[in-house]
Structures are given as structure tokens and as C-alpha cells.
C-alpha positions as CSV (number, residue, x, y, z in Angstrom):
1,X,294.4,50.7,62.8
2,X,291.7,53.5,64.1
3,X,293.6,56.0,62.3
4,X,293.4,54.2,58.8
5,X,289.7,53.3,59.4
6,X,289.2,57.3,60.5
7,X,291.2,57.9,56.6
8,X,288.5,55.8,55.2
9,X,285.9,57.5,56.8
10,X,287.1,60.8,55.5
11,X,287.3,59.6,52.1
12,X,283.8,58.3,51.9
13,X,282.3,60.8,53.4
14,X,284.5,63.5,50.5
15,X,283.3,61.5,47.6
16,X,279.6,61.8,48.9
17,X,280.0,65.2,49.0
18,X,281.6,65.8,45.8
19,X,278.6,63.1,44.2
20,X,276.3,65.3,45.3
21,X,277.5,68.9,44.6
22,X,277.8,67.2,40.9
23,X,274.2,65.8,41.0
24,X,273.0,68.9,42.2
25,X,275.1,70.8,39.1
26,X,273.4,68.1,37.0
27,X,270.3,68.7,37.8
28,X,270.2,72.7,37.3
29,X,271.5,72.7,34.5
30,X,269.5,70.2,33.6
31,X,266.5,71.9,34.4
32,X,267.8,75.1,32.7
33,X,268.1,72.9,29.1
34,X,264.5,71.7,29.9
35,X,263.1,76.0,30.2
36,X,265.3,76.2,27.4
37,X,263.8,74.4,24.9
38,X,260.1,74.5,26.5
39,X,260.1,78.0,26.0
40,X,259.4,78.5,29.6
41,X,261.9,80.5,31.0
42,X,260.6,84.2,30.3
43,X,257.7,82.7,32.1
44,X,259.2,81.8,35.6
45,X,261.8,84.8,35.1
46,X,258.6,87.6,35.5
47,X,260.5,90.0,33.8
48,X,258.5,92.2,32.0
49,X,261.2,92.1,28.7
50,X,262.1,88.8,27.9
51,X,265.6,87.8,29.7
52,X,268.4,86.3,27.3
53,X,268.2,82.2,27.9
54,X,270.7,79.9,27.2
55,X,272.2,78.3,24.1
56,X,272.2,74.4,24.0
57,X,275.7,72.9,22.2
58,X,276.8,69.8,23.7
59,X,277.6,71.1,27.1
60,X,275.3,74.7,28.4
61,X,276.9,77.6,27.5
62,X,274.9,80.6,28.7
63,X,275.0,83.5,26.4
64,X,274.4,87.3,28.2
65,X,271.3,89.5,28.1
66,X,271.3,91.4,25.2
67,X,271.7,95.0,27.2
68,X,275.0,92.7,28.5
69,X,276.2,91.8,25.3
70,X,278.7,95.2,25.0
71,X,281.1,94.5,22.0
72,X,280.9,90.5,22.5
73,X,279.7,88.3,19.6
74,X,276.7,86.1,21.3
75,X,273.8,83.9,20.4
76,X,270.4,84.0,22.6
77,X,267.3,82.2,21.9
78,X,264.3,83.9,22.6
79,X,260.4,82.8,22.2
80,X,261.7,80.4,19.4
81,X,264.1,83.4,17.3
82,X,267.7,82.5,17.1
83,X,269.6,86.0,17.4
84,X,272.2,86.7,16.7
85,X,274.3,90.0,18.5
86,X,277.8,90.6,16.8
87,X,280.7,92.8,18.1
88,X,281.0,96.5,17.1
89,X,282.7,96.5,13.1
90,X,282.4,92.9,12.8
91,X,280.3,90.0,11.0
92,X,281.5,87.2,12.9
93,X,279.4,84.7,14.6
94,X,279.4,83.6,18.1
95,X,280.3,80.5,18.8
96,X,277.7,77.8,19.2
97,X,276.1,79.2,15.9
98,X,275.1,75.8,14.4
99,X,274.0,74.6,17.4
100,X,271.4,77.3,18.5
101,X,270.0,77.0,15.0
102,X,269.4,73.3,15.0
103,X,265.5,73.6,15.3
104,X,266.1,76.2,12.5
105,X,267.8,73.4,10.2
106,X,265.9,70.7,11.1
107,X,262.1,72.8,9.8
108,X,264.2,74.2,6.4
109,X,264.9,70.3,6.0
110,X,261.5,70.0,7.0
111,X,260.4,72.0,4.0
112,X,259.9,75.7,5.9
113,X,261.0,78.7,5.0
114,X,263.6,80.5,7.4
115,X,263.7,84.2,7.2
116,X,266.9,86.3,8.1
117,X,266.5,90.0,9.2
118,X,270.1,92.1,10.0
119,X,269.5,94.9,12.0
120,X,272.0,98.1,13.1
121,X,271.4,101.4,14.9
122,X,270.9,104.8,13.9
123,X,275.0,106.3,14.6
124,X,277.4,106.8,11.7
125,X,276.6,106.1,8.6
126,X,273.4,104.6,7.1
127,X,275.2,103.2,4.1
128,X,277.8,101.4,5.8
129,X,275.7,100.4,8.6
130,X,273.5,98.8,6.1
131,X,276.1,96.8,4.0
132,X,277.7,95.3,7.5
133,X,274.0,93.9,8.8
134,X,274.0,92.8,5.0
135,X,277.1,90.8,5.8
136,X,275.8,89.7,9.2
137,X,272.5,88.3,7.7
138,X,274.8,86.9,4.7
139,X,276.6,85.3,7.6
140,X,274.2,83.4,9.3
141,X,272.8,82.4,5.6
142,X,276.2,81.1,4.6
143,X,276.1,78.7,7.8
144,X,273.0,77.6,7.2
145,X,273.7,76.4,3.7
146,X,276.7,75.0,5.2
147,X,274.6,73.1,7.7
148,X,272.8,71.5,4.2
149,X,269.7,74.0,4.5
150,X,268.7,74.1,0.7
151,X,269.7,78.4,0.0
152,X,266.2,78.6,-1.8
153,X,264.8,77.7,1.9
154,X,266.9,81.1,3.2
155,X,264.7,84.0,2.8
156,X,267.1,87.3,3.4
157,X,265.2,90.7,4.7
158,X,266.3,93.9,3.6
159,X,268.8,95.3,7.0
160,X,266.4,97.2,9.1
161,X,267.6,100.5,10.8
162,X,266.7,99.5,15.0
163,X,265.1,103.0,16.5
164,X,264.2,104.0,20.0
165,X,266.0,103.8,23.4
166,X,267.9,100.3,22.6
167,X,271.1,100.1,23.5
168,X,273.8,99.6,20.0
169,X,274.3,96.1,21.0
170,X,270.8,95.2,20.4
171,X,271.2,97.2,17.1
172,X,273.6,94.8,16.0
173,X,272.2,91.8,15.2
174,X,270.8,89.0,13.4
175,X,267.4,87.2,13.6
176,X,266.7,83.9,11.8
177,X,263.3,83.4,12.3
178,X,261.2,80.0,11.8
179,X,258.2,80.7,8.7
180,X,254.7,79.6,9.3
């Protein structure tokens, strides 16, 4: 009888253990959702550029830093900009797009205006550079609409060439940008 009672013990003792490594799981990524949309975590981060943050969907999927991003589609809030980085040659859109521009739906429903810039790097050629951030931006537009955004709420920028010491992956992108 000792031995089945010892079993029990085991048991209860397991599942306390597992209950708590979940709450504790819980409750960072809870707190991560909370900098999330508070707009706090470039704050507590002290970084002196502002680190990627996570995208909220139904469950937390945490998108790279941009200078991580390499030839990976992603989506990265930051300071209230959805952006949007895209893989070398491609227009497609991470996944969690419509998610990560709720806030962005809900203020076009709202009556704002929502402005979409495309932006590529300064390699190969200008030309076709600027038609494939045109199809990015047209992109992200296209889902937007989808998501019942009225099109005549979707402002479209002219793709901007990105200069400096950026790496290409933060060339290639997409913002979508909340008008005041």
C-alpha cells in the first residue's frame, strides 16, 4: 500500500509542476501581448533602434528583427506601423497578415485613411525593383480590401528607393501606416 500512496505522491507533485511551468508560460507571454499592444516594448528593451516586437494572431507568434529577417517573409509591428518585410523576388505576405493589421482595419472602418509605402534597395535594377515594391504595397492593399477596408480608404505611396547602410531585407518592405 506505501508504494501506491508513494505513486500518488509522484503524480501530484508532476502535475504541480507541469501547472506551473504552464502558468509561468502564460504569463510571459502574456505580458509580451500586453508590451505589445501598449507600445512599450522599445521602452524596456533600451535599445537605441527600436527591436522587432511581436505579432498578435490568436496564439503569439514572434516575428524576427528586421536585420534577422534574411530571405523570410515576416510581419513586425513597430511604434504603431504594421511592416511588412518580404522574401528576396517575391510579393508574398507573411503569415499573420490580417491579424497584425487589425488596429489598421478597425481606424479605415473607423473612417481614417491608411497609407501604404513599398520600399526596395538600391542593387539591380531600379525599374524592376520599383514595379516588385509596387506589387508588395498592391499586396497588402489587396488584403485590406479583402478584410472590407473601403479601397478609397487605401492611400498607395509611390515605392521609395531605401538608401544608406540598411541591410536589403529592410529594403524590402511594406509599411501600412495609420493617417492622422
Amino acid at each position: 500500500m506505501s508504494s501506491q500512496d508513494n505513486d500518488q505522491d509522484i503524480r501530484v507533485v508532476a502535475v504541480v509542476l507541469i501547472s506551473a511551468i504552464l502558468l509561468a508560460v502564460g504569463l510571459a507571454v502574456g505580458v509580451g501581448i500586453h508590451k505589445v499592444r501598449s507600445g512599450g516594448a522599445a521602452a524596456d528593451a533600451g535599445a537605441e533602434a527600436a527591436p522587432a516586437v511581436a505579432v498578435v494572431v490568436t496564439e503569439t507568434v514572434v516575428a524576427p528583427a528586421p536585420a534577422a529577417v534574411g530571405d523570410d517573409a515576416a510581419v513586425v509591428i513597430e511604434n504603431g506601423v504594421v511592416k511588412f518585410y518580404f522574401a528576396s523576388g517575391k510579393a508574398d505576405l507573411a503569415a499573420g497578415a490580417v491579424d497584425a493589421l487589425a488596429d489598421a482595419i478597425a481606424a479605415a472602418k473607423a473612417g481614417k485613411k491608411l497609407v501604404i509605402s513599398g520600399f526596395h534597395d538600391s542593387t539591380g535594377s531600379q525599374a524592376q525593383n520599383a514595379e516588385l515594391a509596387k506589387q508588395r504595397a498592391q499586396a497588402v492593399r489587396d488584403t485590406l480590401v479583402a478584410a472590407g477596408v473601403p479601397e478609397s480608404s487605401v492611400e498607395l505611396r509611390k515605392p521609395e528607393e531605401t538608401t544608406g547602410s540598411g541591410n536589403a531585407a529592410e529594403a524590402r518592405r511594406v509599411e501600412v501606416l495609420i493617417a492622422e
